[in-house]
C-alpha positions as a Markdown table, in Angstrom:
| # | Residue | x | y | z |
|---|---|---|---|---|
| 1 | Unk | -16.3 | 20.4 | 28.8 |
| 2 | Unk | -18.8 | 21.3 | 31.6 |
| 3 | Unk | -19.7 | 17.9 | 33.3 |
| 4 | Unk | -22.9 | 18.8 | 35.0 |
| 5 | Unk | -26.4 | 19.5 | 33.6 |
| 6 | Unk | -29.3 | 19.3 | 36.0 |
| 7 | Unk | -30.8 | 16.4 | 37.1 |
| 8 | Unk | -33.6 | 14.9 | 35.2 |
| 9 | Unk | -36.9 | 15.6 | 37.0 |
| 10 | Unk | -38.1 | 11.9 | 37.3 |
| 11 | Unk | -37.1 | 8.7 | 36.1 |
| 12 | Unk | -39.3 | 7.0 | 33.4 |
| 13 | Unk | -42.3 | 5.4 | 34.1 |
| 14 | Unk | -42.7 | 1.8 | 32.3 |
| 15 | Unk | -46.0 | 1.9 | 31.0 |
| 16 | Unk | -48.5 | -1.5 | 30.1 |
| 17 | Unk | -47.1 | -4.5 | 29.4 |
| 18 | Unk | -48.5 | -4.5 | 25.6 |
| 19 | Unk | -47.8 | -2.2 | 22.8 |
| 20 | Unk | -48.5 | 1.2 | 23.0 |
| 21 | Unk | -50.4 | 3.0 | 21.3 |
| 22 | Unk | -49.0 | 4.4 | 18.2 |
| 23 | Unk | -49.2 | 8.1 | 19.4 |
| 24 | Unk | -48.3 | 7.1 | 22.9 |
| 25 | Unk | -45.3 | 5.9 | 21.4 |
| 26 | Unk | -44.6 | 8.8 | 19.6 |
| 27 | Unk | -45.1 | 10.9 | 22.3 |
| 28 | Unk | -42.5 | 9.0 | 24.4 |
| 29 | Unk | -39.8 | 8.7 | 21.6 |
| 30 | Unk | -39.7 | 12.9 | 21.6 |
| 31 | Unk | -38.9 | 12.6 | 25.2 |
| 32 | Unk | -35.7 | 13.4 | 26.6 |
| 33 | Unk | -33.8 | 10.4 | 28.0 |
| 34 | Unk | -33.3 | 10.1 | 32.1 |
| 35 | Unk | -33.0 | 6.9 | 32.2 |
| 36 | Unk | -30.1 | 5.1 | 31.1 |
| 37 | Unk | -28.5 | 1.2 | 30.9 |
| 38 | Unk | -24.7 | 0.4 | 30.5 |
| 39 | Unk | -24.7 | -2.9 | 29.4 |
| 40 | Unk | -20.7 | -3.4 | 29.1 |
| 41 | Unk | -18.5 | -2.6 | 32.3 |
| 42 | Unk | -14.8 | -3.0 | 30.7 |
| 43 | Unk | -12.8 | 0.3 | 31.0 |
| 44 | Unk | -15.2 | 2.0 | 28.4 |
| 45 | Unk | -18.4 | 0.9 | 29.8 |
| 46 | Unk | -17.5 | 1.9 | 33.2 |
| 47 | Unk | -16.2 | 5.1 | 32.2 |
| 48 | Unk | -19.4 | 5.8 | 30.1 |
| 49 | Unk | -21.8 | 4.8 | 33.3 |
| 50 | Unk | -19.7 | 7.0 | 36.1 |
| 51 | Unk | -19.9 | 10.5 | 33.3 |
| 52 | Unk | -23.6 | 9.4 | 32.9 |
| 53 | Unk | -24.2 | 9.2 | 37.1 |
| 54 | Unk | -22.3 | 12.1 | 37.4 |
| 55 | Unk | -24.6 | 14.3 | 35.0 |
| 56 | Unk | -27.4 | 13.2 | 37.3 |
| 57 | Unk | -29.2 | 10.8 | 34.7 |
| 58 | Unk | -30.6 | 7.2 | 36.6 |
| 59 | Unk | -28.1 | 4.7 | 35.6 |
| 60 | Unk | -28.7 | 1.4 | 35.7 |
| 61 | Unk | -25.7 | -0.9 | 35.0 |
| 62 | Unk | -25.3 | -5.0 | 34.0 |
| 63 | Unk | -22.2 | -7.1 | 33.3 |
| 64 | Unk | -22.0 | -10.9 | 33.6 |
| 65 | Unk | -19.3 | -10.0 | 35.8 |
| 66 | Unk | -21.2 | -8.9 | 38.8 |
| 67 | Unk | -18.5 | -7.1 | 40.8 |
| 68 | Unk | -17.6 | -4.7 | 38.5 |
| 69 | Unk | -21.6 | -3.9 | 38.3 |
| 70 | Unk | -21.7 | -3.8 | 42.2 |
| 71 | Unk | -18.4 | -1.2 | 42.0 |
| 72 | Unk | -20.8 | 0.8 | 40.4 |
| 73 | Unk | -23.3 | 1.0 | 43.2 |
| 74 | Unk | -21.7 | 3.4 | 45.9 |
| 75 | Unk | -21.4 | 6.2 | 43.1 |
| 76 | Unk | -24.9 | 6.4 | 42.3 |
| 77 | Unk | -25.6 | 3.6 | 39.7 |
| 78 | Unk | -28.4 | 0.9 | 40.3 |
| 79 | Unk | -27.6 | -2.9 | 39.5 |
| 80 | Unk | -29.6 | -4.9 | 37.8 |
| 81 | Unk | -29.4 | -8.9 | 38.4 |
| 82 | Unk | -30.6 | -9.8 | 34.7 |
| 83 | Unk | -31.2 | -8.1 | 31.4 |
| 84 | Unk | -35.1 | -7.5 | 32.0 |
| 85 | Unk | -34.6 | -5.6 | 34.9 |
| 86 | Unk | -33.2 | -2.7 | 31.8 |
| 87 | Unk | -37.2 | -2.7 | 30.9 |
| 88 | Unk | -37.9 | 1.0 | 32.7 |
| 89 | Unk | -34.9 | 2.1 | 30.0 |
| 90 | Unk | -35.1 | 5.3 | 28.0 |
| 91 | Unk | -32.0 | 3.8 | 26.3 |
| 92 | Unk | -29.4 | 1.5 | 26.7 |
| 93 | Unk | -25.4 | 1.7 | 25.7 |
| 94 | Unk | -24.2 | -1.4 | 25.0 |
| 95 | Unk | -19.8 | -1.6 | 25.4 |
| 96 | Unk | -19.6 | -5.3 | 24.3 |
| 97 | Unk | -16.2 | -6.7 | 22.9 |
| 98 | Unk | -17.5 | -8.6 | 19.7 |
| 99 | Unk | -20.1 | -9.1 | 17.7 |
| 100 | Unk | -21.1 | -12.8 | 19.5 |
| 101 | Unk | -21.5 | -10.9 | 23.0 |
| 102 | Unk | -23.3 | -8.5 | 21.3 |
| 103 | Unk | -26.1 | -10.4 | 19.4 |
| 104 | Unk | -26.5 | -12.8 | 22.6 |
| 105 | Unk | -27.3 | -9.7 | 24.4 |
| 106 | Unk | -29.7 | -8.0 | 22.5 |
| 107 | Unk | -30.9 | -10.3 | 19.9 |
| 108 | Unk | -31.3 | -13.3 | 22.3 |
| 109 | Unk | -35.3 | -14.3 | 23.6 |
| 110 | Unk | -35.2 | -12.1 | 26.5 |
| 111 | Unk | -32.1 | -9.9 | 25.0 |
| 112 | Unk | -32.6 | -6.1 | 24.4 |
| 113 | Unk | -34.9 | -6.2 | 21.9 |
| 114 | Unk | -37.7 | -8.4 | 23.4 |
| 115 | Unk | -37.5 | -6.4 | 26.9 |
| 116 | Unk | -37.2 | -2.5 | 26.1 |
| 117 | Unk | -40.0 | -0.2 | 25.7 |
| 118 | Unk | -41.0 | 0.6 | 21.9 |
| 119 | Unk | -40.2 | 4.2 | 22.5 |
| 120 | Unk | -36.4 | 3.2 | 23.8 |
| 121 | Unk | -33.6 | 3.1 | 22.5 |
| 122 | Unk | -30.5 | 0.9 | 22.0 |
| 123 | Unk | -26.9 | 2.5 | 21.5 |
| 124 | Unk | -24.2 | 0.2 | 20.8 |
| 125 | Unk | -20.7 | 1.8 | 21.6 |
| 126 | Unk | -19.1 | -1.4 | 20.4 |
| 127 | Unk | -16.7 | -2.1 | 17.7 |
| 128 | Unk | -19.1 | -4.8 | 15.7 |
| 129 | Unk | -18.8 | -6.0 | 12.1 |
| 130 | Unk | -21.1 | -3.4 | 9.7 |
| 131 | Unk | -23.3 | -6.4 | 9.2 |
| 132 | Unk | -24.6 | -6.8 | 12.8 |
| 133 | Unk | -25.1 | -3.4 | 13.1 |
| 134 | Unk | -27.8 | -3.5 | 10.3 |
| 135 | Unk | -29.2 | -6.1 | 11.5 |
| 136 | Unk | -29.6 | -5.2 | 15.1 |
| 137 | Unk | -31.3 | -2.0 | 13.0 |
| 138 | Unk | -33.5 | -3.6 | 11.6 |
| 139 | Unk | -34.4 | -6.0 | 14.9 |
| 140 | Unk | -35.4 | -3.0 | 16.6 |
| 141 | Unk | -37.0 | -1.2 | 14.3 |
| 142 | Unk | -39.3 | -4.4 | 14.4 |
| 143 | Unk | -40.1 | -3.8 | 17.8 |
| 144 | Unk | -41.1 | -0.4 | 17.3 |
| 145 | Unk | -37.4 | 0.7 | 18.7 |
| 146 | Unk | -34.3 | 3.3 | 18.1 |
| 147 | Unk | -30.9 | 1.8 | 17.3 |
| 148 | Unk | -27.8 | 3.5 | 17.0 |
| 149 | Unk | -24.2 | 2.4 | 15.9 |
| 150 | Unk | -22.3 | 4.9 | 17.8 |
| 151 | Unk | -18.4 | 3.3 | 18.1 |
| 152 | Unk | -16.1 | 5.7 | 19.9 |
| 153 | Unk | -12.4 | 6.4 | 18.9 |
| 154 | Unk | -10.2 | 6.8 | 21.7 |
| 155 | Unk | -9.1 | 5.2 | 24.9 |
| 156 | Unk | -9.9 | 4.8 | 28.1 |
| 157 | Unk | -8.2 | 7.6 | 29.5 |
| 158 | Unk | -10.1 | 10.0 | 26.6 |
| 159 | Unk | -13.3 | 8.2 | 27.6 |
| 160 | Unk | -12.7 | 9.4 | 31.5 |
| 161 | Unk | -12.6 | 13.3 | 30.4 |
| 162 | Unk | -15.2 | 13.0 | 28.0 |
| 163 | Unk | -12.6 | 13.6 | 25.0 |
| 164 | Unk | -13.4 | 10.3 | 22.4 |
| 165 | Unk | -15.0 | 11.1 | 18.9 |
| 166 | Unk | -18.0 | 9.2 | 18.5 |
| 167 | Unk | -19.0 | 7.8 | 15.3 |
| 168 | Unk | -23.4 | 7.6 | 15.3 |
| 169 | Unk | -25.4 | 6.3 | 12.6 |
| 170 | Unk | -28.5 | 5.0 | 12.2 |
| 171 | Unk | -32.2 | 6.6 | 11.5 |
| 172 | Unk | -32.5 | 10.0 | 11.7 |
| 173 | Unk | -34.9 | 10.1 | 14.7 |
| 174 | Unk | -33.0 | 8.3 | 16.8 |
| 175 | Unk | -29.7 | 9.6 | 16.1 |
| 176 | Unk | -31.2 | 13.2 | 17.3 |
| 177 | Unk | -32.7 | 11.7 | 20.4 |
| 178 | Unk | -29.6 | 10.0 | 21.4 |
| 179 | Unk | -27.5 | 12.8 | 20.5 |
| 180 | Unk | -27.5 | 15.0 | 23.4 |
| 181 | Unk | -26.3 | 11.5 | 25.8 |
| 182 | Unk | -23.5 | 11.1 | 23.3 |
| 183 | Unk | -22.3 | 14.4 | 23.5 |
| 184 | Unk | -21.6 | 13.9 | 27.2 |
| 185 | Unk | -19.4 | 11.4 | 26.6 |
| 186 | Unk | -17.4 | 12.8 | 24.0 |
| 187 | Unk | -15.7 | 15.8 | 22.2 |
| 188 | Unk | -17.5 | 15.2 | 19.1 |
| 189 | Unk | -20.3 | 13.2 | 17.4 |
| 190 | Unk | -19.6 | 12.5 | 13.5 |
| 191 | Unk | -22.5 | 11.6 | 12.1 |
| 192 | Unk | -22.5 | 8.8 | 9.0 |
| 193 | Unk | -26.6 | 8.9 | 8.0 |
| 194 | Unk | -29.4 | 6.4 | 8.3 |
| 195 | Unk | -27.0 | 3.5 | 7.6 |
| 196 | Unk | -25.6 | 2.4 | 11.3 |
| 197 | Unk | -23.4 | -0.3 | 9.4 |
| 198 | Unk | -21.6 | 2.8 | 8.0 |
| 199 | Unk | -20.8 | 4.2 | 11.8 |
| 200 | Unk | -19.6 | 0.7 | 12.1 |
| 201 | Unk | -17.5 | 0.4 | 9.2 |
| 202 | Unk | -15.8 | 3.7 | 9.5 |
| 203 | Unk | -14.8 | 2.8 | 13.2 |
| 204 | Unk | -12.9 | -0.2 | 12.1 |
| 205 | Unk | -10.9 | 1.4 | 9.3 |
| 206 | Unk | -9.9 | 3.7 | 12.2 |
| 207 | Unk | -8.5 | 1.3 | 13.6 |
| 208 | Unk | -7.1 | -0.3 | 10.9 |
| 209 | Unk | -5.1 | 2.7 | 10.2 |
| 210 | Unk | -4.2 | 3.4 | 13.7 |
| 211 | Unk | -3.0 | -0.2 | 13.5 |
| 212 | Unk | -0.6 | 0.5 | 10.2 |
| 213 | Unk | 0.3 | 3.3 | 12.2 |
| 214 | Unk | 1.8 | 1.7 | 15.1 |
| 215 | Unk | 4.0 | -0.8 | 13.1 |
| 216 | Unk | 5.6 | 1.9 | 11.1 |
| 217 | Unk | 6.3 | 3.4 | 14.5 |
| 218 | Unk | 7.7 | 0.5 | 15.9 |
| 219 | Unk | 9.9 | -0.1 | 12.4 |
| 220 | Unk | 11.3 | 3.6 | 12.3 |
| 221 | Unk | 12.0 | 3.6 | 16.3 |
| 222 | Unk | 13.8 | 0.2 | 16.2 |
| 223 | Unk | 15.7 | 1.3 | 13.3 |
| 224 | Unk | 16.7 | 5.2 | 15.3 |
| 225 | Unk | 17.3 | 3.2 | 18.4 |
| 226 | Unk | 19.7 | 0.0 | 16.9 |
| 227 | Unk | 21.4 | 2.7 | 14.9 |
| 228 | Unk | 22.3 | 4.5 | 18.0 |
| 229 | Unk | 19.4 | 7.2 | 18.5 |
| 230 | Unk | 18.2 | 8.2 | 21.6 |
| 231 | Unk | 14.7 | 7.2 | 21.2 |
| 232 | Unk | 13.1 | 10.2 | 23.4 |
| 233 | Unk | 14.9 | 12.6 | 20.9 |
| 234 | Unk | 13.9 | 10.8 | 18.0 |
| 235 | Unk | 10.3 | 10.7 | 19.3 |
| 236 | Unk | 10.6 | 14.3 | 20.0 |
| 237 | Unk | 11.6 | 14.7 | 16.3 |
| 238 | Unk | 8.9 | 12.5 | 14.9 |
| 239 | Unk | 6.3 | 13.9 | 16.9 |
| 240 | Unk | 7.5 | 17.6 | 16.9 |
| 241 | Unk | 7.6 | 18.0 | 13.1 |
| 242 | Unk | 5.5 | 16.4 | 10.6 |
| 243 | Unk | 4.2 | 12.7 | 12.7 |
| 244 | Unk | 2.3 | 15.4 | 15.5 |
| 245 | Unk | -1.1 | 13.4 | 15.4 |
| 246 | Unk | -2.4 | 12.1 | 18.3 |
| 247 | Unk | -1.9 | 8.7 | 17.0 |
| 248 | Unk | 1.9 | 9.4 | 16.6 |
| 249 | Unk | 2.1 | 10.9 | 20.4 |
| 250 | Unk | -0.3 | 8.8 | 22.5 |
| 251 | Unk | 1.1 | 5.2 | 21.4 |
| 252 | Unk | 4.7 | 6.6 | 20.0 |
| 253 | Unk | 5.1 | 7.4 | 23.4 |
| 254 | Unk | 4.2 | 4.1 | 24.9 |
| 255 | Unk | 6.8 | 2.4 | 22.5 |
| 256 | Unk | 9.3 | 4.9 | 23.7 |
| 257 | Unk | 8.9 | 4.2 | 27.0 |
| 258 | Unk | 7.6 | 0.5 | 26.8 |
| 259 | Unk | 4.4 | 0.9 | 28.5 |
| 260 | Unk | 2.5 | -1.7 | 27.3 |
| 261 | Unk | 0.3 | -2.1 | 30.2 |
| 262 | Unk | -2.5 | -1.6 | 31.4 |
| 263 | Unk | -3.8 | -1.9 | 27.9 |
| 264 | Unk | -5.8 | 0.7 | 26.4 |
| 265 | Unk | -6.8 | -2.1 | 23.9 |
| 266 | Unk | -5.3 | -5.4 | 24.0 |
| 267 | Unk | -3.6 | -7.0 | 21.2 |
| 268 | Unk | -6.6 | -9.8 | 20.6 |
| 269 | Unk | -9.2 | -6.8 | 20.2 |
| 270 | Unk | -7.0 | -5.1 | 17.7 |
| 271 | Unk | -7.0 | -8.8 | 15.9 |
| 272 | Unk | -11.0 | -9.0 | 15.6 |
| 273 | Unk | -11.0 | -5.4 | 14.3 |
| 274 | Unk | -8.5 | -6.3 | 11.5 |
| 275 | Unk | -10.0 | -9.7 | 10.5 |
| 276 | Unk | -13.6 | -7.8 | 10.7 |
| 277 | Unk | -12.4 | -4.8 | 8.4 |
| 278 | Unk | -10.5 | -7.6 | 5.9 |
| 279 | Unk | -13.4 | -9.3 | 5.7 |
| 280 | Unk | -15.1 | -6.3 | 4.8 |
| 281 | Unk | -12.5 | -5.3 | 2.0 |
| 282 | Unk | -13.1 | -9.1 | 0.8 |
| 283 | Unk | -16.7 | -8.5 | 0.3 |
| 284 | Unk | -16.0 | -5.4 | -1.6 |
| 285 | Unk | -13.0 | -6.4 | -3.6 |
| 286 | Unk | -10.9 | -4.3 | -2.1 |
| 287 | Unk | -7.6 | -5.2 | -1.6 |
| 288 | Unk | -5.6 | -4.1 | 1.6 |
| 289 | Unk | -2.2 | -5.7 | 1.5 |
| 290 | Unk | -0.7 | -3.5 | 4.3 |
| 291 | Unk | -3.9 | -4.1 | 6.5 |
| 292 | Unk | -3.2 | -7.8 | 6.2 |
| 293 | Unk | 0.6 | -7.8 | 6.7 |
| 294 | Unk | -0.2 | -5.9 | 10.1 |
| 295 | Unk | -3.1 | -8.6 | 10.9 |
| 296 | Unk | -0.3 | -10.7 | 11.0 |
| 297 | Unk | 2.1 | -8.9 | 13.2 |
| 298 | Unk | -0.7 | -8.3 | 16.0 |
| 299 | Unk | -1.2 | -12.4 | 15.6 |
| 300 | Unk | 2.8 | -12.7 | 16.3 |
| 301 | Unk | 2.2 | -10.2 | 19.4 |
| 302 | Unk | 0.0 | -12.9 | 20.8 |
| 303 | Unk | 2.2 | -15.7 | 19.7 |
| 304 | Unk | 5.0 | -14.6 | 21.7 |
| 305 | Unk | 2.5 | -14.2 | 24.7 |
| 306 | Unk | 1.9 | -10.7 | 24.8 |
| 307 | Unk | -1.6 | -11.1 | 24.3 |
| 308 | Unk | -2.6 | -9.1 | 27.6 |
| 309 | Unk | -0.5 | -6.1 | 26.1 |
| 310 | Unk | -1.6 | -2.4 | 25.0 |
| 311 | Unk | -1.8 | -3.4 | 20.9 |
| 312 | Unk | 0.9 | -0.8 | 20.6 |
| 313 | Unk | 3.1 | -3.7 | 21.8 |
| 314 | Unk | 3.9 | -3.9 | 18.0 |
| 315 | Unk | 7.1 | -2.0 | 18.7 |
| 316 | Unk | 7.8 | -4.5 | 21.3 |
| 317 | Unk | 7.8 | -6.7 | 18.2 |
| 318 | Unk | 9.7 | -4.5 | 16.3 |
| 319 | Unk | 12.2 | -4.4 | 18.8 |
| 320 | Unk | 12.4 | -7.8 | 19.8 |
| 321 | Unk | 12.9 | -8.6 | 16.1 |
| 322 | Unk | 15.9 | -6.6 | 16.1 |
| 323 | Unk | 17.6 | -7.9 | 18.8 |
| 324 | Unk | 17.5 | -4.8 | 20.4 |
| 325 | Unk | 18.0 | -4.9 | 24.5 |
| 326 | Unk | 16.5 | -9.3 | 24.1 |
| 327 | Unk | 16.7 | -9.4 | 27.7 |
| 328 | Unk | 15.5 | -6.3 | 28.6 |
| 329 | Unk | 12.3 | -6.7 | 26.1 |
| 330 | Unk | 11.5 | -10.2 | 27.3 |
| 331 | Unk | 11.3 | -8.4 | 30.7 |
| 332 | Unk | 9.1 | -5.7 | 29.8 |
| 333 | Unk | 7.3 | -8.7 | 28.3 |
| 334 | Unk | 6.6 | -10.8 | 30.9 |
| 335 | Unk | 6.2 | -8.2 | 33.6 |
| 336 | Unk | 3.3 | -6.3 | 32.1 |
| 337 | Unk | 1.3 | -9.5 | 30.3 |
């Protein structure tokens, strides 16, 4: 993917302090973006704000931990001390870790939607619950604004060479006008319709499944390697035949090798997303027995103090569980947690 585009001509100019006229307002929504807030600077967020200051667009960064917003400084981004200083915003990502974080940040007095623009637009990259997405939708729309859901799948390392598939809903309008940002950051933007709780719902069954799919790898390779398998060749096997999805490769491989660390997503994220797709399955009577069992497991990855682990630390579990190398797991263990 080709990284550069040229710079945007000018920043955008905040205009009065009161509502804008409706075709004012108009006029600015069919505007491209140049001006853009990362609100969020984990290993996503800062990933999303260096691609973003790299294809020339004015960044302007936040995170209530100042010194990863000041890190951001030398390569081009501006910081801003508080929330309202996002106000000259054509739009603003949001990378947040859960849905409290989230709401405080944009639904809050002077949150997001009390201090952008009408014609702006806020794009939540978070995993949230399906709920708080439509309501965030519906807060902004209030206020005259855009809001997209647009939850990425992927890791860090995809979000750094623009590789993650990007989930987007929400009104058609805004999905358009936020479009050509998201496709900077990604491979590919799936598109779920006017509802952004759907964006949201889809990313946690994601999840959910790439969850499922990391115990059964950790089962099968605990089984290969206790029955005397060299588990490189058996990963070779797996991945080389009919298991050849990334899912299978990216985190089989970190079983095999025991790289837990550093995390791509720790073991307490990969908790919330369960409990938040569960909850969801409640409310719709669906039953998802296998989702729950692994709900569980991740819960028993924190228990034993791997909570600072990559979540495919599951085959740690697996492993440990099967008295497979004790000392050499509880090693692993404790080094990289």
């Amino acid at each position: 993917m080709n990284s550069s585009i040229a710079r945007p001509a000018s920043p955008h100019q905040e205009g009065s302090s009161g509502p804008a006229p409706s075709r004012a307002s108009q006029d600015a929504a069919a505007r491209p973006i140049r001006c853009i807030g990362v609100v969020g600077l984990g290993h996503m967020g800062e990933e999303f704000a260096q691609n973003l200051v790299s294809d020339g667009y004015e960044v302007i960064v936040e995170d209530r931990d100042a010194e990863r917003a000041q890190a951001l400084q030398p390569h081009g981004a501006r910081v801003a001390a508080r929330l309202a200083d996002l106000a000259p915003c054509d739009a603003v990502i949001t990378s947040l870790p859960n849905d409290e974080v989230l709401a405080s940040v944009a639904l809050l007095p002077d949150g997001l939607a009390a201090i952008l623009a009408p014609s702006s637009i806020h794009i939540s990259m978070s995993t949230v619950s399906p709920g708080l997405s439509r309501r965030l939708a519906d807060v902004h729309a209030a206020h005259g604004q855009g809001f997209v859901a647009a939850p990425v799948l992927g890791n860090p390392d995809l979000a750094h060479a623009r590789k993650l598939f990007v989930i987007a809903g929400g009104r058609h309008e805004a999905v358009a006008r936020a479009r050509p940002v998201l496709e900077r950051l990604c491979q590919h933007v799936f598109v779920m319709g006017d509802d952004a709780g759907a964006a949201s719902l889809m990313k946690l069954a994601g999840n959910t499944l790439t969850a499922m799919t990391l115990q059964g790898m950790g089962e099968v390779l605990a089984l290969l390697r206790k029955s005397g398998v060299d588990p490189h060749l058996a990963f070779d096997v797996l991945t080389g035949s009919l298991f050849d999805g990334r899912v299978h490769k990216t985190y089989g491989g970190k079983i095999v090798e025991g790289r837990y660390s550093p995390p791509g997503m720790t073991a307490p994220l990969a908790i919330k997303d369960l409990r938040l797709a569960l909850a969801e399955a409640e409310h719709q009577a669906v039953p998802m027995p296998v989702a729950s069992l692994v709900h569980d497991r991740l819960v028993g990855v924190v228990a034993r103090g791997w909570g600072g682990l990559d979540w495919s630390a599951l085959g740690l579990l697996a492993a440990a569980e099967a008295g497979l190398d004790a000392s050499v797991t509880a090693a692993v263990a404790s080094r990289q947690s």
